[in-house]
ZALO-879758 format. One record per residue (C-alpha): residue in three letters; chain; x, y, z. Coordinates in nm, 3 decimals. Layout:
% ZALO-879758
+------+-------+---------+---------+---------+
| rest | kette |      xx |      yy |      zz |
+------+-------+---------+---------+---------+
|  ALA |     A |       X |       Y |       Z |
...
+------+-------+---------+---------+---------+
***
This chain:
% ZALO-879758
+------+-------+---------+---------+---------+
| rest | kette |      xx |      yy |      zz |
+------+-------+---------+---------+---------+
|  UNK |     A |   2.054 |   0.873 |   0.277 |
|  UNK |     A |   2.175 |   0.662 |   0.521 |
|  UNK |     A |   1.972 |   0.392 |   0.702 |
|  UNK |     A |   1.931 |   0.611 |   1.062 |
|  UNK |     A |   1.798 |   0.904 |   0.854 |
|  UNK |     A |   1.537 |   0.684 |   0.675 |
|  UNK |     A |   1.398 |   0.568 |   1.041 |
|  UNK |     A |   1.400 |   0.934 |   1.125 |
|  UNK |     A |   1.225 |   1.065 |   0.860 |
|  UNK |     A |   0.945 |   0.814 |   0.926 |
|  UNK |     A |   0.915 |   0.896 |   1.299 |
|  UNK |     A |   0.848 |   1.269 |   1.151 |
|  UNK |     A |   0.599 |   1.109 |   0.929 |
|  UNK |     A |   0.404 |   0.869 |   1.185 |
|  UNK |     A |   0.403 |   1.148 |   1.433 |
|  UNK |     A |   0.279 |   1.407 |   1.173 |
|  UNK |     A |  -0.028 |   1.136 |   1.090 |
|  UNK |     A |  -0.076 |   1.093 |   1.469 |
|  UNK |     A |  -0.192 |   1.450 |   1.535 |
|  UNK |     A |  -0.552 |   1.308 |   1.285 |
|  UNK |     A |  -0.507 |   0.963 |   1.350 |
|  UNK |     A |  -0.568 |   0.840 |   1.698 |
|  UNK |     A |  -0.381 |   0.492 |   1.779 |
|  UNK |     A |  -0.323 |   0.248 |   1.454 |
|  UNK |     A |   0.013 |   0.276 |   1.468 |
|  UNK |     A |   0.020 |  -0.057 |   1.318 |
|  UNK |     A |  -0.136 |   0.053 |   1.013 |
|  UNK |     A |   0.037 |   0.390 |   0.988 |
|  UNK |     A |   0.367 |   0.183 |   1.012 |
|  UNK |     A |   0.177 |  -0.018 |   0.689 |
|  UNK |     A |   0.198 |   0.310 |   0.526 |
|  UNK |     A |   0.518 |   0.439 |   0.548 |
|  UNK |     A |   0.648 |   0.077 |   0.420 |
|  UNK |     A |   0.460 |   0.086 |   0.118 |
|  UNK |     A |   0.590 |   0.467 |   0.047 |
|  UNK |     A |   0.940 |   0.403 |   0.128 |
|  UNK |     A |   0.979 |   0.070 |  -0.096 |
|  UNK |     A |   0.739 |   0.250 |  -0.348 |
|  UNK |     A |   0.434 |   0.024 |  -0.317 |
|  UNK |     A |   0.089 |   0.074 |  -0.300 |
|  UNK |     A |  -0.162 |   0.066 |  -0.007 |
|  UNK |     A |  -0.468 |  -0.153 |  -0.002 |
|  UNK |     A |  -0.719 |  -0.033 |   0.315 |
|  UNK |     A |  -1.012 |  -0.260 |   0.326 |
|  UNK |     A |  -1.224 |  -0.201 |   0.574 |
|  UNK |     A |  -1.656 |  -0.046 |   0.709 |
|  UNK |     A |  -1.744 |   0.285 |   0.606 |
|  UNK |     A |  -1.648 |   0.540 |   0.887 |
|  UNK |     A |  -1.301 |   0.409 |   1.040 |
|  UNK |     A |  -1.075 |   0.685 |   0.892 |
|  UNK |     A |  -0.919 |   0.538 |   0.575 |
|  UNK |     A |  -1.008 |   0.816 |   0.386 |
|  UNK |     A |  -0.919 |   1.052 |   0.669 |
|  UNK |     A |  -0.560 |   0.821 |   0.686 |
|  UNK |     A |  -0.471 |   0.890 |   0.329 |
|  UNK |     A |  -0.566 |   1.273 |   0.323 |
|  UNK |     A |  -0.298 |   1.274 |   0.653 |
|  UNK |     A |  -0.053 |   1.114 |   0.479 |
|  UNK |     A |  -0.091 |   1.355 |   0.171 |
|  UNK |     A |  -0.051 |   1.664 |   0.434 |
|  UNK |     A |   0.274 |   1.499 |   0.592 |
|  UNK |     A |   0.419 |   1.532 |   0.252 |
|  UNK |     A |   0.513 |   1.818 |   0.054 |
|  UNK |     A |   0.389 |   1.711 |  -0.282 |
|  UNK |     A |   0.061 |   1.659 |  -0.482 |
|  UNK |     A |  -0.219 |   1.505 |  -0.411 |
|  UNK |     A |  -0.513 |   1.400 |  -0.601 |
|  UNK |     A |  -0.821 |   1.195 |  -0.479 |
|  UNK |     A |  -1.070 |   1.001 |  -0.723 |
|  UNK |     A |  -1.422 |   0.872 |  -0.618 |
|  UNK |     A |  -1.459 |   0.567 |  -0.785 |
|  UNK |     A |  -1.815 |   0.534 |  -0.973 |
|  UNK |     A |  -1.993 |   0.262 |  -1.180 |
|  UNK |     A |  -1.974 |   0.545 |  -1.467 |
|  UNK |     A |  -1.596 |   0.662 |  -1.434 |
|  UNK |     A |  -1.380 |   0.612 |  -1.766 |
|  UNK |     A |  -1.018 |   0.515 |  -1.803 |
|  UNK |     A |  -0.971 |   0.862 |  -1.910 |
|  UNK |     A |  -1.145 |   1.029 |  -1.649 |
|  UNK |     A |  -0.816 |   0.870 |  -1.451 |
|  UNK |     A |  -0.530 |   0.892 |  -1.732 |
|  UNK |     A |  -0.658 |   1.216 |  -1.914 |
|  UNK |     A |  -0.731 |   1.322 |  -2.258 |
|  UNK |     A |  -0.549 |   1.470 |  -2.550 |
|  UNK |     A |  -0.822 |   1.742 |  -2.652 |
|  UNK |     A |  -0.829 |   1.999 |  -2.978 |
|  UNK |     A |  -0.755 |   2.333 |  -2.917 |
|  UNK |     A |  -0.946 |   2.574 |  -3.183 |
|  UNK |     A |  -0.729 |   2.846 |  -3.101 |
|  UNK |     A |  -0.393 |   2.698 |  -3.146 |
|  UNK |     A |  -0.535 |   2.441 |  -3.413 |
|  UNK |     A |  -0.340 |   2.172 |  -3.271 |
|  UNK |     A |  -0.403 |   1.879 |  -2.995 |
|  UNK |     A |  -0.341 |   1.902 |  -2.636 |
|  UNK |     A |  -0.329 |   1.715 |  -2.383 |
|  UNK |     A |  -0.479 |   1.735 |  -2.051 |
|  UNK |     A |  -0.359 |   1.569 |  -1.727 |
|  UNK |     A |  -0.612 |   1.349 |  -1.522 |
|  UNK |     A |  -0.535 |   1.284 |  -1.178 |
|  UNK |     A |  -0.326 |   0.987 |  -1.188 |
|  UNK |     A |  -0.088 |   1.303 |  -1.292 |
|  UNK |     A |   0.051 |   1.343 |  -0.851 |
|  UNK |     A |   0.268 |   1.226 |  -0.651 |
|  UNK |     A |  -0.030 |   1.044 |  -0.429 |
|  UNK |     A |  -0.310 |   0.882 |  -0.537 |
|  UNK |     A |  -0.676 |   0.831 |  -0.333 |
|  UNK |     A |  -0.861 |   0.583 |  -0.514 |
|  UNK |     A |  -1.165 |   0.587 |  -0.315 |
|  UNK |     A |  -1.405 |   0.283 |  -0.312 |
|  UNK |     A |  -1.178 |   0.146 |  -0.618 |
|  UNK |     A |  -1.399 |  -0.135 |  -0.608 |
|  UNK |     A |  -1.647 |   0.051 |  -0.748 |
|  UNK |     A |  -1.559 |   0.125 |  -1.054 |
|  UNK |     A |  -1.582 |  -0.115 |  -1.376 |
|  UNK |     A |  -1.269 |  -0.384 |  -1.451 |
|  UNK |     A |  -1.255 |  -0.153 |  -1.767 |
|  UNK |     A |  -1.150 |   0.139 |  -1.523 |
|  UNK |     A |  -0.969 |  -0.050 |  -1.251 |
|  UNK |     A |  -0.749 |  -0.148 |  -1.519 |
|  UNK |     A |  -0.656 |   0.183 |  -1.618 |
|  UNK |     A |  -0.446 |   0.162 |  -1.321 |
|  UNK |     A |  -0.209 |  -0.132 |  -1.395 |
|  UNK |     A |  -0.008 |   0.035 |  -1.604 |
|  UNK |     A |   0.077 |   0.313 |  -1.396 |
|  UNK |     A |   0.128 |   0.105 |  -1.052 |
|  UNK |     A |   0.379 |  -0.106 |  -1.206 |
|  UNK |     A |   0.549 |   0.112 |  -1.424 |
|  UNK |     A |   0.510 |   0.411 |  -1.338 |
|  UNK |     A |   0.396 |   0.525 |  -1.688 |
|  UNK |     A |   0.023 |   0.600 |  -1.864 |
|  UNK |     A |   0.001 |   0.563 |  -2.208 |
|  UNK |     A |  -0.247 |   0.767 |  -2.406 |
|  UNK |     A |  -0.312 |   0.777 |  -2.769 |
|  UNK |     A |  -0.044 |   0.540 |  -2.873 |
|  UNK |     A |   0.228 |   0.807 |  -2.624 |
|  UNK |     A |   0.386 |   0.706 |  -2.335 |
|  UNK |     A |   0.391 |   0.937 |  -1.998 |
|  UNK |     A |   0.606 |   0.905 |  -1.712 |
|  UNK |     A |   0.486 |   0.996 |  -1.370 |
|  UNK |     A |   0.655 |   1.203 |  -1.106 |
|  UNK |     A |   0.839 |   1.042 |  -0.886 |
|  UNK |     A |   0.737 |   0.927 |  -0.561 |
|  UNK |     A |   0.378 |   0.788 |  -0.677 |
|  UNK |     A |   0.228 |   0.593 |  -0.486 |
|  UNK |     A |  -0.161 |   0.459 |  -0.455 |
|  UNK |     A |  -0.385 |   0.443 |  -0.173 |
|  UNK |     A |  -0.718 |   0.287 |  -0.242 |
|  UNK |     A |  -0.962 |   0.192 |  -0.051 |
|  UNK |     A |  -1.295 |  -0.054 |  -0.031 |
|  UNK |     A |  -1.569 |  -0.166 |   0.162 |
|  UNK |     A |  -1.559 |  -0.505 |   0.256 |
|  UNK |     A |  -1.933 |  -0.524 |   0.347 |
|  UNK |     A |  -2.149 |  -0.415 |   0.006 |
|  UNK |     A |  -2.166 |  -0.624 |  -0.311 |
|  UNK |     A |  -2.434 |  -0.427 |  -0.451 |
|  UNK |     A |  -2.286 |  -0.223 |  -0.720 |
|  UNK |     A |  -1.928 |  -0.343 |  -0.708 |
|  UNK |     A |  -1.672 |  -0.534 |  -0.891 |
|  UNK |     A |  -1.403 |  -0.740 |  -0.734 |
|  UNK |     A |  -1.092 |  -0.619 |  -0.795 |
|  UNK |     A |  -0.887 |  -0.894 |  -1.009 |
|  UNK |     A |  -0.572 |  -1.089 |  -0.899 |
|  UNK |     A |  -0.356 |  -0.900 |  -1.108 |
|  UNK |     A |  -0.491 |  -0.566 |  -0.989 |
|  UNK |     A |  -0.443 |  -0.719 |  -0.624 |
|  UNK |     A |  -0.062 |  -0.845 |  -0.694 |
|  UNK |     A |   0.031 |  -0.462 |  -0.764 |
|  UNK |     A |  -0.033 |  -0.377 |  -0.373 |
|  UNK |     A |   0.297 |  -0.458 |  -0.152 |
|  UNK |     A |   0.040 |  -0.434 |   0.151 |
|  UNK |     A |  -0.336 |  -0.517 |   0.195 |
|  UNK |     A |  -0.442 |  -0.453 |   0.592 |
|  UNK |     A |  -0.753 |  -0.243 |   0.763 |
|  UNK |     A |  -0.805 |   0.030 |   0.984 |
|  UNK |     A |  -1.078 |  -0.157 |   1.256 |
|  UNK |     A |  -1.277 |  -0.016 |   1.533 |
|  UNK |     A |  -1.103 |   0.184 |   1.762 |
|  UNK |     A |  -1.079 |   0.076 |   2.164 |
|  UNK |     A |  -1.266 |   0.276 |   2.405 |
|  UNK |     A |  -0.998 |   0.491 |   2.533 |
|  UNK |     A |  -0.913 |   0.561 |   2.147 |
|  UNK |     A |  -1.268 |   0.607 |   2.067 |
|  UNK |     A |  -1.300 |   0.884 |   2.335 |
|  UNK |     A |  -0.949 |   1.017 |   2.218 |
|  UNK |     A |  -1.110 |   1.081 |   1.878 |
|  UNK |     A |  -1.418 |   1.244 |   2.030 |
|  UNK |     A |  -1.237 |   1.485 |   2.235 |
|  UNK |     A |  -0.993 |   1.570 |   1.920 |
|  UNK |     A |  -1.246 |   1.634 |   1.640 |
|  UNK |     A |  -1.442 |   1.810 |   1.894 |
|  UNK |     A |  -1.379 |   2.156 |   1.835 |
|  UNK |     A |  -1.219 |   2.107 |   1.495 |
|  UNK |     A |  -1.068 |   1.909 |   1.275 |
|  UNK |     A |  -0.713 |   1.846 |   1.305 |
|  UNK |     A |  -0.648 |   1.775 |   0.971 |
|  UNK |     A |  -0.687 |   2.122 |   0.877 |
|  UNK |     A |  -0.382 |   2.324 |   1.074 |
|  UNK |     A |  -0.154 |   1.981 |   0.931 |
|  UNK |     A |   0.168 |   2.045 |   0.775 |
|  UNK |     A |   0.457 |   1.895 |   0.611 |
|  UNK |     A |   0.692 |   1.731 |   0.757 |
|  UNK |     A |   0.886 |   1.565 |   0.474 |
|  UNK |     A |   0.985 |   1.644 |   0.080 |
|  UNK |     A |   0.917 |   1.437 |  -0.246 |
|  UNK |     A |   1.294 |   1.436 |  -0.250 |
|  UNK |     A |   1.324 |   1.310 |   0.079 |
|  UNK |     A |   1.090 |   1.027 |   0.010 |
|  UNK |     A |   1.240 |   0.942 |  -0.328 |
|  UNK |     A |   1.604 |   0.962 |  -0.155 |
|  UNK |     A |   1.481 |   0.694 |   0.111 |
|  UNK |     A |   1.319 |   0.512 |  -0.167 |
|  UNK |     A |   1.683 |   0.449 |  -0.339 |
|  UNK |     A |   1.888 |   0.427 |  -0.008 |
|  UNK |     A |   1.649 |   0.136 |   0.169 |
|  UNK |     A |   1.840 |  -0.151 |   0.005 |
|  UNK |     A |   2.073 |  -0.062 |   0.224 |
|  UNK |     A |   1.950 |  -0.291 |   0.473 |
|  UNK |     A |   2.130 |  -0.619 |   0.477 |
|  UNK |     A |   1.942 |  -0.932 |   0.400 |
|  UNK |     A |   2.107 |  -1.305 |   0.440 |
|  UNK |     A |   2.057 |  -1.576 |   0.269 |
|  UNK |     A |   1.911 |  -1.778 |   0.526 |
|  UNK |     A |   1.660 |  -1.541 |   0.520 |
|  UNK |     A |   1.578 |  -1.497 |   0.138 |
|  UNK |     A |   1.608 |  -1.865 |   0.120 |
|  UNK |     A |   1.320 |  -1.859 |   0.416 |
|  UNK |     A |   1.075 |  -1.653 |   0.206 |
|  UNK |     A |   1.081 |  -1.818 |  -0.075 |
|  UNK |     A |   0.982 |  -2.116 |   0.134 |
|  UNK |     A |   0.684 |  -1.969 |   0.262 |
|  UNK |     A |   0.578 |  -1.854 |  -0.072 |
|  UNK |     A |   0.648 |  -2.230 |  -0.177 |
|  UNK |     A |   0.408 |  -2.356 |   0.087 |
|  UNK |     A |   0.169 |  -2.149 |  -0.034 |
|  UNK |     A |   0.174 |  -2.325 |  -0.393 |
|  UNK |     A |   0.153 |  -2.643 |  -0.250 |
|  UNK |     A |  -0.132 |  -2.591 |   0.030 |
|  UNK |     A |  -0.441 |  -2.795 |  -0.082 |
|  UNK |     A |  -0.656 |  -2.502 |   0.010 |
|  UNK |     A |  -0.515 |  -2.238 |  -0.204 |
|  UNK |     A |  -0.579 |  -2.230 |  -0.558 |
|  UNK |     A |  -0.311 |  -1.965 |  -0.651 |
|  UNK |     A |  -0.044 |  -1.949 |  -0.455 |
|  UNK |     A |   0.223 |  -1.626 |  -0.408 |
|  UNK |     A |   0.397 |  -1.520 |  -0.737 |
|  UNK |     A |   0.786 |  -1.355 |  -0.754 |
|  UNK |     A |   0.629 |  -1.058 |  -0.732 |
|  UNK |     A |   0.504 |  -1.164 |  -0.401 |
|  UNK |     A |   0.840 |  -1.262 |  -0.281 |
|  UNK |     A |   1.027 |  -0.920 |  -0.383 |
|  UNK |     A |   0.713 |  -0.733 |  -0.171 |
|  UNK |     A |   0.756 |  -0.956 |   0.150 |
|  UNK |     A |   1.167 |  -0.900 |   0.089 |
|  UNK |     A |   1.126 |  -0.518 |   0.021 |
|  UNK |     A |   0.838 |  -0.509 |   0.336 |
|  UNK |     A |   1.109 |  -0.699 |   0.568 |
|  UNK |     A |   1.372 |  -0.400 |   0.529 |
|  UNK |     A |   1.185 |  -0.123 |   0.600 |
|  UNK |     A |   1.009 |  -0.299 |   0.887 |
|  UNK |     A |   1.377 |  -0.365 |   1.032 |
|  UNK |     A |   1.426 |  -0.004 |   0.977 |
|  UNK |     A |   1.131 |   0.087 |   1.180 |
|  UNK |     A |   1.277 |  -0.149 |   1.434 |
|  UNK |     A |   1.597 |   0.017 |   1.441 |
|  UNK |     A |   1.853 |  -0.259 |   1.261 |
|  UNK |     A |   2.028 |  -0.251 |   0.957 |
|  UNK |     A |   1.979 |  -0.600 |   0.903 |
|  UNK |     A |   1.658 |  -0.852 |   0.828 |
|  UNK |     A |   1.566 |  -1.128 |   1.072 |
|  UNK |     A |   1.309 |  -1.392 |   1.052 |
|  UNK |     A |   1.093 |  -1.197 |   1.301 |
|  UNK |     A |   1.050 |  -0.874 |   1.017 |
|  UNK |     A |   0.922 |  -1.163 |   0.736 |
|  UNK |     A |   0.703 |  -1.277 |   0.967 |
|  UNK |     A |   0.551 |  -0.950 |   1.082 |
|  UNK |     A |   0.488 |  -0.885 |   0.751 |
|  UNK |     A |   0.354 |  -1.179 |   0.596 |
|  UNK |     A |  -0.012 |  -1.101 |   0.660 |
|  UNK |     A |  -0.030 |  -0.822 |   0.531 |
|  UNK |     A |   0.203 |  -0.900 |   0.213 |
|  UNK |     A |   0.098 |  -1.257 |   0.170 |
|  UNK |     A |  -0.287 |  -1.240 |   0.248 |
|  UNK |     A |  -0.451 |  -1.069 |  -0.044 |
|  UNK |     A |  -0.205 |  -1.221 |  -0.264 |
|  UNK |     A |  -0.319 |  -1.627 |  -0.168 |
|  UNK |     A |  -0.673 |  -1.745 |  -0.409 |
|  UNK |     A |  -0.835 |  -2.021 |  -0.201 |
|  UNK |     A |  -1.096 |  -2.274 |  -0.273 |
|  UNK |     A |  -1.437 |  -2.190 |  -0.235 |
|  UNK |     A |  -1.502 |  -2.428 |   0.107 |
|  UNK |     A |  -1.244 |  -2.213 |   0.245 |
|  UNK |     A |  -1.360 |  -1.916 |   0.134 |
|  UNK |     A |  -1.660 |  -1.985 |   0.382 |
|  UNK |     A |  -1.462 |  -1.919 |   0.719 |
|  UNK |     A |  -1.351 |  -1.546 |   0.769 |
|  UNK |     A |  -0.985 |  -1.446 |   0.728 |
|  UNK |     A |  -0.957 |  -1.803 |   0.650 |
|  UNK |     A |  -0.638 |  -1.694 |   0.406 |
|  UNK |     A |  -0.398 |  -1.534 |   0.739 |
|  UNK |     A |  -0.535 |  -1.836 |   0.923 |
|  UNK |     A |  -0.368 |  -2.061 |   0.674 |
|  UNK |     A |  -0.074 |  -1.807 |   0.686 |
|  UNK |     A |   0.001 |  -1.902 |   0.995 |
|  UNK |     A |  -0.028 |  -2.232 |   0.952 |
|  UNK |     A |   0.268 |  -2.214 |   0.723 |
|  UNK |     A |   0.436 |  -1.987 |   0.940 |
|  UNK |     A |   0.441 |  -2.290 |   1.149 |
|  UNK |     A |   0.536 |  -2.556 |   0.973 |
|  UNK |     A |   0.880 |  -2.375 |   0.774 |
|  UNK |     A |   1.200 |  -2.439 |   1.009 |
|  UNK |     A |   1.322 |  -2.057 |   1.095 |
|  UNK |     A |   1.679 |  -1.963 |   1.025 |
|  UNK |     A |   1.900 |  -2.011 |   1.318 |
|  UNK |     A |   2.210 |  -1.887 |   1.155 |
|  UNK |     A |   2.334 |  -1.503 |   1.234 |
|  UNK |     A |   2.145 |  -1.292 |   0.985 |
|  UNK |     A |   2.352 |  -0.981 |   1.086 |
|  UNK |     A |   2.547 |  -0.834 |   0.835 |
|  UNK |     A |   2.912 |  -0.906 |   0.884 |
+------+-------+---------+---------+---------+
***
């Protein structure tokens, strides 16, 4: 697929999502960045702003399966992965699919499950795999995971770990809409919900082609040498306990690419790692606990960093 037909078939996408969603193009744009560079979507944000509503428009934009889980204190690993059961009429085992079995995944208030269950999810974020009873699954290709949490309660909940965080590309929130969006939503969910009379606009095998094509975009040097040293930084900032891994670096270089895609290049400038760094960067940072105090303490430090590391000035077009 070439680069012009990726940007396409997100502007089908974000305008498909746009017919439910009123304004947050920003976060939309989130979206389609994590799908096309196969990452998983982190929305973090009060009960009520439409992350739920977000990922079931997503689901609808694409023609493949969808599964949602709500995310209980009392879930089980294979309430997620599935179970390999005894069938008295065949006299032999089976086994049966859970949800993690679709193309894309709800995980609704994930931080309310136990670690024992969030971790059930690991294996198949990364890899792409479950493995039950000693036998290894593959999953369908695209797969992707949008979960979602309240920032607000503690009571009942369990913080999701770093490593659980790391398998995110993007972390961002939905927020209160403005006025005129506010009234927007009132007037569309008025008579009925939109979300009903959505169809697709896209195929799995239009997503997975993208997925493989994206590379495409051209990426300098100068500009892989000017992530790294950002994620450097963030090892060495005397606020930040952990600091961004590899696996950090490959998100914020995979982010960059499609952003410049949504920008209409074929190439990666400073501007794209930049754009993205919040979002890429901010769950990924562990700071002290008298920084902790301050809110969004962790993008304020981002940009602080932001500052500091001398920009590329050479031509980061691709000769």
């Amino acid at each position: 697929m070439e680069i012009s037909a990726i940007r396409t078939l997100c502007e089908r996408i974000r305008g498909n999502i746009a017919k439910v969603i009123v304004g947050k193009e920003d976060v939309v744009d989130r979206f389609l960045i994590a799908l096309i560079s196969s990452g998983h979507v982190l929305l973090e944000d009060v009960p009520g702003t439409g992350k739920t509503m977000l990922a079931k428009a997503a689901a609808k934009s694409i023609d493949c399966s969808f599964s949602r889980i709500q995310f209980t204190p009392d879930l089980l690993p294979s309430d997620l992965t599935g179970i390999n059961f005894y069938n008295q009429k065949r006299g032999e085992f089976e086994f049966r699919p859970g949800p993690l079995f679709t193309n894309l995944l709800l995980a609704d208030e994930i931080n309310r499950a136990t670690p024992r269950t969030q971790s059930a999810l690991l294996e198949c974020m990364e890899e792409r795999q479950v493995t039950i009873d000693g036998e290894t699954r593959k999953l369908d290709a695209p797969f992707i995971v949008i979960a979602t949490q309240n920032p607000v309660e503690t009571q009942g909940t369990f913080p999701l770990p770093e490593a659980q965080l790391d398998r995110f590309l993007v972390k961002t929130s939905m927020g209160y809409p403005s006025t005129e969006d506010g009234v927007a939503i009132l007037k569309r969910f008025k008579m009925e919900n939109p979300l009903d009379t959505l169809t697709p606009v896209a195929t799995a095998a239009e997503i997975t082609d993208a997925q493989k094509s994206y590379t495409q975009v051209f990426v300098s040097d100068d500009v892989m040498g000017y992530i790294i040293k950002l994620a450097e930084e963030t090892r060495k900032h005397p606020d930040i306990i952990l600091g961004v891994s590899p696996r950090g670096t490959q998100a914020l270089l995979k982010a960059s690419q499609i952003c410049a895609i949504l920008s209409g290049r074929e190439f990666v400038t400073p501007d794209d790692v930049r754009e993205m760094i919040h979002s890429v960067f901010g769950h990924r940072i562990i700071l002290k606990s008298s920084a902790r105090i301050k809110k969004n303490q962790n993008l304020v430090i981002l940009d602080n960093i932001v500052g500091t590391v001398p920009v590329p000035t050479e031509n980061v077009k691709a000769r």
